[in-house]
VEXLUMLUM-804939 format. One record per residue: x, y, z of N, C-alpha, C in turn. Coordinates in steps of 0.001 Angstrom, whole numbers, padded with zeros to 6 digits, always signed. Example, Ala and Ser with C-alpha at 12.3 -4.5 7.8 and 13.67 -1.06 7.14 Angstrom:
BEGIN
+013190-005690+007800+012300-004500+007800+013200-003300+007800
+012850-002250+007080+013670-001060+007140+012900+000030+007870
This chain:
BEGIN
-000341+025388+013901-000658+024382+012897-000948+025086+011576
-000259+024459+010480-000833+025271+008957-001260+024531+008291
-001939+024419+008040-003122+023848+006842-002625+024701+005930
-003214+023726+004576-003148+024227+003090-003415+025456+002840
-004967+025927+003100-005024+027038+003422-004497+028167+004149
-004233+027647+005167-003288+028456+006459-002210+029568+005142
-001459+028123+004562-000189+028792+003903-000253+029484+002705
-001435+029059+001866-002013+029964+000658-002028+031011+001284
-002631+031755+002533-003025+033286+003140-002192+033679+003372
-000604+032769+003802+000193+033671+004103+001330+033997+002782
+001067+033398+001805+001658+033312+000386+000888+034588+000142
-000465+034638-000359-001098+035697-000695-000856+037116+000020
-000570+036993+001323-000001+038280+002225+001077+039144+001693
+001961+037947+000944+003756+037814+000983+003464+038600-000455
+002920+037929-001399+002861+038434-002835+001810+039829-003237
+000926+039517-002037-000446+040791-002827-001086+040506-003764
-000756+039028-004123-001335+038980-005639-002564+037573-004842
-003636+037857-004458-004939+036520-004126-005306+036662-005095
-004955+036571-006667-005812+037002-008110-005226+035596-008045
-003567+034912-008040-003033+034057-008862-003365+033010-007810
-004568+032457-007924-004733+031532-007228-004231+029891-007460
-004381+029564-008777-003819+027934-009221-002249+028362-008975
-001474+029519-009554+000019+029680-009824+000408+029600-007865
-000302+029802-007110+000057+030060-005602-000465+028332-005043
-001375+027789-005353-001554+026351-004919-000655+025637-004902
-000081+025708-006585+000693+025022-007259+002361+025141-006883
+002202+026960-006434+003732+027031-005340+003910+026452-004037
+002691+026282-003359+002895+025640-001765+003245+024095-002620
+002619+023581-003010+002689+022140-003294+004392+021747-003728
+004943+022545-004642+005733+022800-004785+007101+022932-003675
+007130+023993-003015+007571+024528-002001+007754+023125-000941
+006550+022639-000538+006584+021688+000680+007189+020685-000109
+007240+019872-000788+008184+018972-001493+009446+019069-001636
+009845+020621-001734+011263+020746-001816+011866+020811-000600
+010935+021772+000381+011503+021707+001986+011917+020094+002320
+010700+019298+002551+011260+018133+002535+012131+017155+001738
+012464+017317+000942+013462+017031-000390+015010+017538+000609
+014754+018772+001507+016459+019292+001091+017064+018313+002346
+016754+017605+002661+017221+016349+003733+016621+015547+004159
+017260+014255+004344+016919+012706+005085+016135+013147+006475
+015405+013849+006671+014687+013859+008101+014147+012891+008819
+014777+012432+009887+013799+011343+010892+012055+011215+010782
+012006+012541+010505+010029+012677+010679+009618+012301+009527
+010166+011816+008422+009593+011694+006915+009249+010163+006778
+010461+009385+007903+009971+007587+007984+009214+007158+008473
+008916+005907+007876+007991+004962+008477+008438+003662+008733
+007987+002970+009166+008443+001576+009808+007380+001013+009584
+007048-000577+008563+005363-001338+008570+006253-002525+008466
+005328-003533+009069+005634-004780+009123+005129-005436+007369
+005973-006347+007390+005477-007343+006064+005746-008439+006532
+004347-008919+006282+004463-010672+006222+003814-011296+004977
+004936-012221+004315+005067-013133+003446+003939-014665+003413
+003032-014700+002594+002052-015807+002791+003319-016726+002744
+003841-017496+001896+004884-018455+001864+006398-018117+002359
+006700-018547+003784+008633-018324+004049+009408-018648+003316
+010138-017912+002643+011348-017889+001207+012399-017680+001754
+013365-018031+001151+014820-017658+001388+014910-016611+000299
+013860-016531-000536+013842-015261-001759+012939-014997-001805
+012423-013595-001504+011357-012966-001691+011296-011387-002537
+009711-011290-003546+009952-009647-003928+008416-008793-003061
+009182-008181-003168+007725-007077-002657+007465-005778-003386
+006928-005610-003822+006231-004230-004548+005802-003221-003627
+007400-002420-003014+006794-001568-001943+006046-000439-001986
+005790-000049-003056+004243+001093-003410+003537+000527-002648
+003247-000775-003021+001406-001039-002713+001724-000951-001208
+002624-001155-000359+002938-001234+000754+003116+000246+001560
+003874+000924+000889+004256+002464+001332+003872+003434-000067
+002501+003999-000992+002254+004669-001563+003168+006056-001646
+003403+006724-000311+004072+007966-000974+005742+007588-000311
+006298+006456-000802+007906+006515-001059+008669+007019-001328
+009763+007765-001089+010939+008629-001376+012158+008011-001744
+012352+006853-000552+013542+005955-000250+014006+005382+000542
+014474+004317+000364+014955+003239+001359+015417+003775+002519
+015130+003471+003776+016125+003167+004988+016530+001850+005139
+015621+000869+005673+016498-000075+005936+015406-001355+006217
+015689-002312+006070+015130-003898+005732+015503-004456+007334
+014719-005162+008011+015110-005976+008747+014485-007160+009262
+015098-008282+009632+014263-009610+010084+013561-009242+011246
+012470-010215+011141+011484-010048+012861+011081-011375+012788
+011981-012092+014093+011928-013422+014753+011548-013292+015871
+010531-014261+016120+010310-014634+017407+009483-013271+018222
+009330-012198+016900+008036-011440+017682+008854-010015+018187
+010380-010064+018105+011151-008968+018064+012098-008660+016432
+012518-007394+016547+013157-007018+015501+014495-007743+015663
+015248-008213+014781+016719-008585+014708+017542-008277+013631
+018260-008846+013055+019228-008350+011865+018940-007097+010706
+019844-006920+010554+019597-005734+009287+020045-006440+007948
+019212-006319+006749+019486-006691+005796+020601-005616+005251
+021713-005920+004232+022385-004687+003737+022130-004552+002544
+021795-002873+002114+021130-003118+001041+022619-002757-000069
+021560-003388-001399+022976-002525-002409+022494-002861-003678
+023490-002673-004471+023181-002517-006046+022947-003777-006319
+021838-004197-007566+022099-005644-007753+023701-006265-008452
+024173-005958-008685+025996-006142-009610+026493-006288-007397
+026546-006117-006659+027044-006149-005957+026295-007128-004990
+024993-008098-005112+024713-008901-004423+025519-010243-004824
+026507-010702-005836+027559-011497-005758+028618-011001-005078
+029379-012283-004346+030877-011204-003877+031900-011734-004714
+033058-011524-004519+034464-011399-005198+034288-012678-005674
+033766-014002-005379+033906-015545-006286+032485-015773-006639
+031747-014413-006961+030373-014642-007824+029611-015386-007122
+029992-015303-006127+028601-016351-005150+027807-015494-004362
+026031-015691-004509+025861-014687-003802+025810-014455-002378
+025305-013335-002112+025282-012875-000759+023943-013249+000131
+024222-013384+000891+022957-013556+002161+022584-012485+002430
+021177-012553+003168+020394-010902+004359+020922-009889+003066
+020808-009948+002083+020879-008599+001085+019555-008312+000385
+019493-006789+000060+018162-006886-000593+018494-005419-001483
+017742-005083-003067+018017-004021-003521+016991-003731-004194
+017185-002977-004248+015874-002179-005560+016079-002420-006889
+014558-003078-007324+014653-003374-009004+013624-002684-009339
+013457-001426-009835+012403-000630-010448+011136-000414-008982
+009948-001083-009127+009089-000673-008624+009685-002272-007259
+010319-002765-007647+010243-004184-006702+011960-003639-005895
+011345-004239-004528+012327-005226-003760+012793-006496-003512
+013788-006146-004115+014060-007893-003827+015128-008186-002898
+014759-009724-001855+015108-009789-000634+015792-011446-001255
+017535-011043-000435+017900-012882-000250+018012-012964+001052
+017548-013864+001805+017750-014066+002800+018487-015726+003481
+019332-015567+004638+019789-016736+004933+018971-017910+005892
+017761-017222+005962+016648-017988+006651+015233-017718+005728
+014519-018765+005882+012917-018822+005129+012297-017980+005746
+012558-016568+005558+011334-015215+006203+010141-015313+006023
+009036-014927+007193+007772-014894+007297+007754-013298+006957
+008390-012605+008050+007901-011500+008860+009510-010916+008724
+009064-009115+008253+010032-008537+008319+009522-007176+008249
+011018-006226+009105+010108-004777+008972+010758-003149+007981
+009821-003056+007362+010369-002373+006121+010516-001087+006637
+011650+000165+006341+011576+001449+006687+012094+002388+005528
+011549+002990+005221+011205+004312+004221+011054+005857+004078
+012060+006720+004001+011602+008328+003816+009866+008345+002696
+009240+008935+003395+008135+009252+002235+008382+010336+002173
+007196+010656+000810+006823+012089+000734+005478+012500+001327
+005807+014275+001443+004372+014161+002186+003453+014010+001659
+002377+014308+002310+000714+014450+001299+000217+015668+000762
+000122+016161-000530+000226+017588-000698-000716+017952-001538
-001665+016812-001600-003381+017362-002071-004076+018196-001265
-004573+019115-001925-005289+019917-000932-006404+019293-000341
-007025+018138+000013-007996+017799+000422-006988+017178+001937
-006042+016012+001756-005570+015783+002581-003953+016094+002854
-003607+017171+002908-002164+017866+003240-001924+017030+004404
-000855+016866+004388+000030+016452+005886+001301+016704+005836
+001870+017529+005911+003312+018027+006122+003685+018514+007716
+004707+017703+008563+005112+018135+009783+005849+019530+009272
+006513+019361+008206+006900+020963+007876+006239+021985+008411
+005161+021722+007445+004144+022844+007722+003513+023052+009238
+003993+022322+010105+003077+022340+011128+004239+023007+012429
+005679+022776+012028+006729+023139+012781+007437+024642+011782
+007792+024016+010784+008235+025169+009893+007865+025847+008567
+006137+026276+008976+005974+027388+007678+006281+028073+007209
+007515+028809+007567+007727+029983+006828+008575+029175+005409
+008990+028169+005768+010289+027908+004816+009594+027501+003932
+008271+027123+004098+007206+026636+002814+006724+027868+002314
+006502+028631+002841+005378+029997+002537+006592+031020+002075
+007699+030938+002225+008800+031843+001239+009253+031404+000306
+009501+029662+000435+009488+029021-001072+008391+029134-002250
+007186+029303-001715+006099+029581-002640+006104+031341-003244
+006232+031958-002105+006395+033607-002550+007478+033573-003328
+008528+032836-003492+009424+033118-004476+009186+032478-005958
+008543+031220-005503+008206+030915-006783+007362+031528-007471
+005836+032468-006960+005361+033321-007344+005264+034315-008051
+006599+034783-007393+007101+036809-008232+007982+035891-008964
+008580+034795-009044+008991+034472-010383+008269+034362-011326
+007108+033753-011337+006134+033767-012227+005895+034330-012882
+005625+035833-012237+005159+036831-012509+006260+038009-012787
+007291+037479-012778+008581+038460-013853+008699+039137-012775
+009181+039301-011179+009282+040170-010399+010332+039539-009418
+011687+039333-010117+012921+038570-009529+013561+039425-008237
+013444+041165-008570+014038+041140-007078+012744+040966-006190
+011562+040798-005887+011239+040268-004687+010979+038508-004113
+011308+038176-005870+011740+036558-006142+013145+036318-005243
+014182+037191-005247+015370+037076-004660+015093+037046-003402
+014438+038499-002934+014329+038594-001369+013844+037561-000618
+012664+036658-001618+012005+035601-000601+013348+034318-000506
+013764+034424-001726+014912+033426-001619+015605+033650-000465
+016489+034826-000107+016791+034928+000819+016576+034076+002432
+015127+034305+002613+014286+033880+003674+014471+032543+003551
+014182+031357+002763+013888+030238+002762+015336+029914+002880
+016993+030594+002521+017702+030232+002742+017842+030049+004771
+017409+031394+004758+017261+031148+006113+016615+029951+007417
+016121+029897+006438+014545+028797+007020+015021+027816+007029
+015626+027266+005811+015989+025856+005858+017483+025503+006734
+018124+026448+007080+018865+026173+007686+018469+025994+009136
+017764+026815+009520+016985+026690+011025+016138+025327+010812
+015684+024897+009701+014911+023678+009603+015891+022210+009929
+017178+022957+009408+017914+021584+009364+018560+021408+010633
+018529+022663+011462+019295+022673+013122+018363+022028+013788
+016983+022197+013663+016055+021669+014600+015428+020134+014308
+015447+020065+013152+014990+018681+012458+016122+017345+012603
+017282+017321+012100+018135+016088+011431+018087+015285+012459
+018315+015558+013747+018397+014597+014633+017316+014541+015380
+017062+013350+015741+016123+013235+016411+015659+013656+017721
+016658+013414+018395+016804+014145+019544+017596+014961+020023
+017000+015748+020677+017339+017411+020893+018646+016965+022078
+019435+018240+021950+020823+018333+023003+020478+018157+024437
């Protein structure tokens, strides 16, 4: 398991430098955002129910207040009768009319901070799914990264480091590593389930 700390000690190991303490915080924080950034990972979603005080055939939702650390859409779906059913399809708003400008049903897209949902039934209840980002305050960190694959965080930070600090070939060498890392990150991670 790595904690915030965990990975600062092993950043500080990597560099020699425990002097640059904000420039090394500021690289894990860094670092773990991008690990998770370099792909759609199963472990980054969430799935929460929403229910609508009034059933609409049009509804918006402001999915911040709903999912705070958001990345991006997966996928919209109805929940009737107490099970999951249909998938909404999402898309651009210019593309919720079709070819005779009439619009579309079960569609829903992103307008700035809002979702907006048409639906072909008066929805109560529906279940929203989302890549987040992780949590990367040092008070409450939560990165599965970090807890399966530190190194690829803790060489992204050592590189960002000796960059900092004008020291590109051992900026390169860590590059190296995290190339490594993330590829082992992406063999073991993308799918959900193992062979």
């Amino acid at each position: 398991m790595a904690t915030f700390s965990e990975l600062l000690d092993d950043v500080y190991t990597i560099t020699n430098r425990p002097d640059l303490v904000a420039e090394t915080k500021l690289a894990v924080k860094q670092a773990t955002l991008k690990c998770h950034h370099s792909d759609y990972y199963p472990k980054d979603l969430v799935e929460t129910g929403i229910q609508f005080t009034t059933p609409a055939l049009l509804q918006s939702l402001e999915y911040r207040t709903l999912i705070p650390q958001w990345r991006s859409f997966k996928y919209l779906r109805k929940y009737i009768d107490g099970a999951p059913a249909g998938f909404f399809g999402i898309l651009t708003p210019e593309e919720t009319l079709d070819r005779y400008a009439i619009n579309r049903e079960n569609v829903c897209y992103l307008a700035g901070e809002m979702l907006e949902i048409r639906s072909n039934t008066a929805d109560s209840y529906l279940l929203l799914s989302a890549y987040i980002h992780p949590n990367i305050s040092e008070s409450a960190f939560s990165s599965w990264i970090a807890l399966e694959h530190p190194y690829a965080i803790v060489y992204e930070a050592a590189a960002q480091v000796f960059k900092t600090i004008g020291w590109d070939e051992q900026s390169s060498a860590a590059k190296q590593n995290v190339v490594e890392q993330i590829v082992l990150l992406k063999q073991n991670q993308l799918q959900a389930q193992g062979y």
